[in-house]
C-alpha positions as CSV (number, residue, x, y, z in Angstrom):
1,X,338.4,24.2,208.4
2,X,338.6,20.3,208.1
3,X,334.6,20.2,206.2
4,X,336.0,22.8,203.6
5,X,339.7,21.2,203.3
6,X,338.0,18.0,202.4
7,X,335.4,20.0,200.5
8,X,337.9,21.3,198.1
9,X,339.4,18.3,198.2
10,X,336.7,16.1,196.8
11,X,336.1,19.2,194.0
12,X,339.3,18.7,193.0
13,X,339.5,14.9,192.5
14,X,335.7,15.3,190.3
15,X,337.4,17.3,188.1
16,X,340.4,15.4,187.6
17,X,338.8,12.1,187.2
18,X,337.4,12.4,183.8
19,X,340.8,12.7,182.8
20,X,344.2,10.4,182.6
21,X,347.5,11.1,181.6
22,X,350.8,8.9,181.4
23,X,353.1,7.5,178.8
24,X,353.2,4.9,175.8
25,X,356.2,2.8,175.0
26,X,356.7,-0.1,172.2
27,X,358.4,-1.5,169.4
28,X,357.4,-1.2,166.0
29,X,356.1,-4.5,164.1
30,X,356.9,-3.0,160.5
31,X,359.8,-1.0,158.9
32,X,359.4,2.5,158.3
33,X,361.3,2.6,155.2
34,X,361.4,-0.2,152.8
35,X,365.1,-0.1,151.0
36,X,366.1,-2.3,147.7
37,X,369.5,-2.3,145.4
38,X,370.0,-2.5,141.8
39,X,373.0,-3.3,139.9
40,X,374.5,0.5,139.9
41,X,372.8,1.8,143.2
42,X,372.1,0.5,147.3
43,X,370.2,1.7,149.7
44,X,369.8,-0.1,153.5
45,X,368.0,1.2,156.5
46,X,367.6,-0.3,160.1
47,X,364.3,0.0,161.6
48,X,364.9,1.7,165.6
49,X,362.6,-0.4,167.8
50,X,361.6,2.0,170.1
51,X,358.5,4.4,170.2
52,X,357.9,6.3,173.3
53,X,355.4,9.7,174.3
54,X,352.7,11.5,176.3
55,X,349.2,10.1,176.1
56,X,346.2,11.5,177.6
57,X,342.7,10.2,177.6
58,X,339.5,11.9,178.3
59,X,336.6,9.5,179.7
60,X,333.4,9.4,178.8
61,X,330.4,7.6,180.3
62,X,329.1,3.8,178.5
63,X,332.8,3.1,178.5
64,X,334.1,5.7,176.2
65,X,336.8,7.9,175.9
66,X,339.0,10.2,174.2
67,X,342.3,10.1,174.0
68,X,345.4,12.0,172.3
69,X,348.9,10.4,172.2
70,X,353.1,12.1,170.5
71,X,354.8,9.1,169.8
72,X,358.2,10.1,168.8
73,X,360.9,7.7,166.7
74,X,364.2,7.5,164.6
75,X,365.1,6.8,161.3
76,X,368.2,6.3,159.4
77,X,369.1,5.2,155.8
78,X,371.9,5.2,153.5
79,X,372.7,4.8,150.2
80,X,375.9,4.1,147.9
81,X,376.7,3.0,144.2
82,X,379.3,3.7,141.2
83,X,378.0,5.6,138.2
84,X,380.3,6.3,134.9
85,X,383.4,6.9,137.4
86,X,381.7,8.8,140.2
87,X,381.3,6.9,143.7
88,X,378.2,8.4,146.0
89,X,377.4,7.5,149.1
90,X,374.9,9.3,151.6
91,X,373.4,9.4,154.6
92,X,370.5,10.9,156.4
93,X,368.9,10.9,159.5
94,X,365.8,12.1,161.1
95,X,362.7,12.2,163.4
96,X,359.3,11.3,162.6
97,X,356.5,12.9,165.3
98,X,353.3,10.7,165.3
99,X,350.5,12.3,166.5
100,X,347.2,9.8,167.0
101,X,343.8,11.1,168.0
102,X,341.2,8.4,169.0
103,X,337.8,7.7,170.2
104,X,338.1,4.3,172.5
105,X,335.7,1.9,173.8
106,X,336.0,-0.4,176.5
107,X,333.8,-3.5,177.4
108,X,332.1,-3.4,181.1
109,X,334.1,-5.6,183.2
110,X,335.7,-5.9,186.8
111,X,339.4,-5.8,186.4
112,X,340.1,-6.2,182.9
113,X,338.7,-4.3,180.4
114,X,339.2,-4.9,177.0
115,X,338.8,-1.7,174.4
116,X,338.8,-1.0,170.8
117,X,339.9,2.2,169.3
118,X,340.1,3.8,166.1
119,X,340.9,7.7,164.3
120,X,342.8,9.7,162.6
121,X,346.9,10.5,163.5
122,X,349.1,12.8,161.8
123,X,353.1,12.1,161.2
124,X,355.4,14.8,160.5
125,X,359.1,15.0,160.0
126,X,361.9,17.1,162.1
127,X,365.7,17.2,161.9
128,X,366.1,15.5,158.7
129,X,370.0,15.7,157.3
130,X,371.3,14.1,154.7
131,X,375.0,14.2,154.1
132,X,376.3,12.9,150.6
133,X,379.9,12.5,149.5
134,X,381.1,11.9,145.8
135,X,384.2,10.8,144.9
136,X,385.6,11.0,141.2
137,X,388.0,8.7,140.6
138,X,391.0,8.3,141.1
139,X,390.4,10.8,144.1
140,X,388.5,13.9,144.1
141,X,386.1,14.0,146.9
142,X,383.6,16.3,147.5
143,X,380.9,16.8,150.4
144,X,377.4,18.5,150.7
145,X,375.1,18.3,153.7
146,X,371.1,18.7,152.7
147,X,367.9,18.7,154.8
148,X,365.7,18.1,151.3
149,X,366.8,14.7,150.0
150,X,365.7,14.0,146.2
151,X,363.8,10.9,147.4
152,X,361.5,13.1,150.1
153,X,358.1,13.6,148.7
154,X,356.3,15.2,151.9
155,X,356.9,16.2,155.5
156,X,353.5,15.1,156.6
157,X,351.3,12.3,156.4
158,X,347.9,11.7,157.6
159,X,346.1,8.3,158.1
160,X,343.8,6.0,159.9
161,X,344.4,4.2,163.0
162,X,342.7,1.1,164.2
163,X,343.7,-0.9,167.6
164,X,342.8,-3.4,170.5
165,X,344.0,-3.5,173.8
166,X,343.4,-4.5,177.3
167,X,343.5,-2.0,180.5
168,X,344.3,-3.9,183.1
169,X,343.8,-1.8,186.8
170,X,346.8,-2.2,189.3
171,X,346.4,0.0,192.8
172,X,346.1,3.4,191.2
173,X,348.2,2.7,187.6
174,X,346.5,1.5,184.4
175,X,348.5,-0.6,182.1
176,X,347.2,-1.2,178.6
177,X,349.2,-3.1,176.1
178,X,347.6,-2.4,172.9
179,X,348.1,-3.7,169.3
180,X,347.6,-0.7,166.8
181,X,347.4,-0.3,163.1
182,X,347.9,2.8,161.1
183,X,347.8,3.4,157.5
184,X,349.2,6.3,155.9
185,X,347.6,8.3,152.7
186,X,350.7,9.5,151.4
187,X,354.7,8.3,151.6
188,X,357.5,10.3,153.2
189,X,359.7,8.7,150.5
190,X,359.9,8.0,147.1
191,X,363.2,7.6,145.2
192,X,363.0,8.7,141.4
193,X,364.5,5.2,141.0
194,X,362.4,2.8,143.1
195,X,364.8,1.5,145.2
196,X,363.7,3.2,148.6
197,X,360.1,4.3,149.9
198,X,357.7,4.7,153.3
199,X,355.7,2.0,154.4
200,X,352.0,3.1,154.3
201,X,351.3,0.2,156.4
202,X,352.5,0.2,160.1
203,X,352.0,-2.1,162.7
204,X,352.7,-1.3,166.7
205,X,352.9,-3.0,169.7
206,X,352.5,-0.3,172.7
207,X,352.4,-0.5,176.3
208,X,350.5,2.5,177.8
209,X,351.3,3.6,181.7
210,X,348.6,6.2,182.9
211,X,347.6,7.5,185.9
């Protein structure tokens, strides 16, 4: 009984060690929406500095690997301004889902091993509301709540990623800090006036915690 336990045993632990699977966690080096003013109209946003998700790698031999992360953060902006007597001010909220696929390299070392990476990831929008209220002066006020701004151009994005990191071995968990670059082909926003838009150039610090 104790030969096939520790036969099943060993089967088990083949199969699972080509793969890895754990969480990513960072802050965000760039803004995800860019916001300006102009004399009649304002827009601000705050950028959340959180991302957090699943990641799962698949290893290769020389090094390589696989892997497949969901990073999932928040956005916010609003917007307000006076136009011939009518006061407007908005606000909408929503999530964006990024979704990186990369192929990953990592140098032959003892302990630490540091790796390059670099694919394709995919970003698409969910829960997006926008509520706006105008106000005609002296005071007529009315509401409307929208989940298709004017200023969104697309739900989904697609772009190239690009990153360098360092797994670092500790008992049984692997920590990798990794700086990663992404840029986008297309922008989630556009206003029709300029004044807010998606940066097509983001910038990441993550921590990754696998197993």
């Amino acid at each position: 009984m104790r030969p096939l336990f520790l036969l099943l045993f060993s089967a088990v632990s083949a199969l699972a060690q080509p793969f890895s699977f754990g969480v990513k966690a960072g802050l965000p080096l760039t803004d995800f929406l860019n916001a300006a003013e102009s004399q009649q109209f304002k827009f601000s946003t705050a950028t959340n500095r959180y991302i957090v998700g699943p990641t799962a790698e698949l290893h290769l031999p020389f090094g390589l690997g696989v892997e497949f992360d969901i990073l999932y953060r928040r956005f916010d902006y609003n917007g307000n301004g006076t136009l011939a007597s009518v006061v407007t001010s908005s606000s909408a909220t929503g999530n964006a889902w990024e979704f990186p696929l990369l192929a990953k390299y990592r140098l032959p070392m003892k302990i630490l091993h540091p790796y390059v990476d670099a694919g394709v990831s995919w970003d698409t929008l969910s829960g997006l509301t926008q509520t706006i209220t105008n106000t005609v002066l002296p005071n007529h006020t009315t509401t409307t709540t929208t989940s298709n701004p004017a200023e969104l151009k697309t739900n989904t994005a697609r772009g190239f990623v690009m990153g360098a990191g360092l797994d670092v071995k500790v008992l049984r968990i692997h920590l990798s800090p990794e700086i990663r670059y992404t840029r986008w082909g297309a922008q989630h926003f556009i206003d029709p006036n300029g004044l807010l838009h998606s940066n097509q150039n983001q910038g990441e610090f993550l921590l990754g915690i696998t197993f």
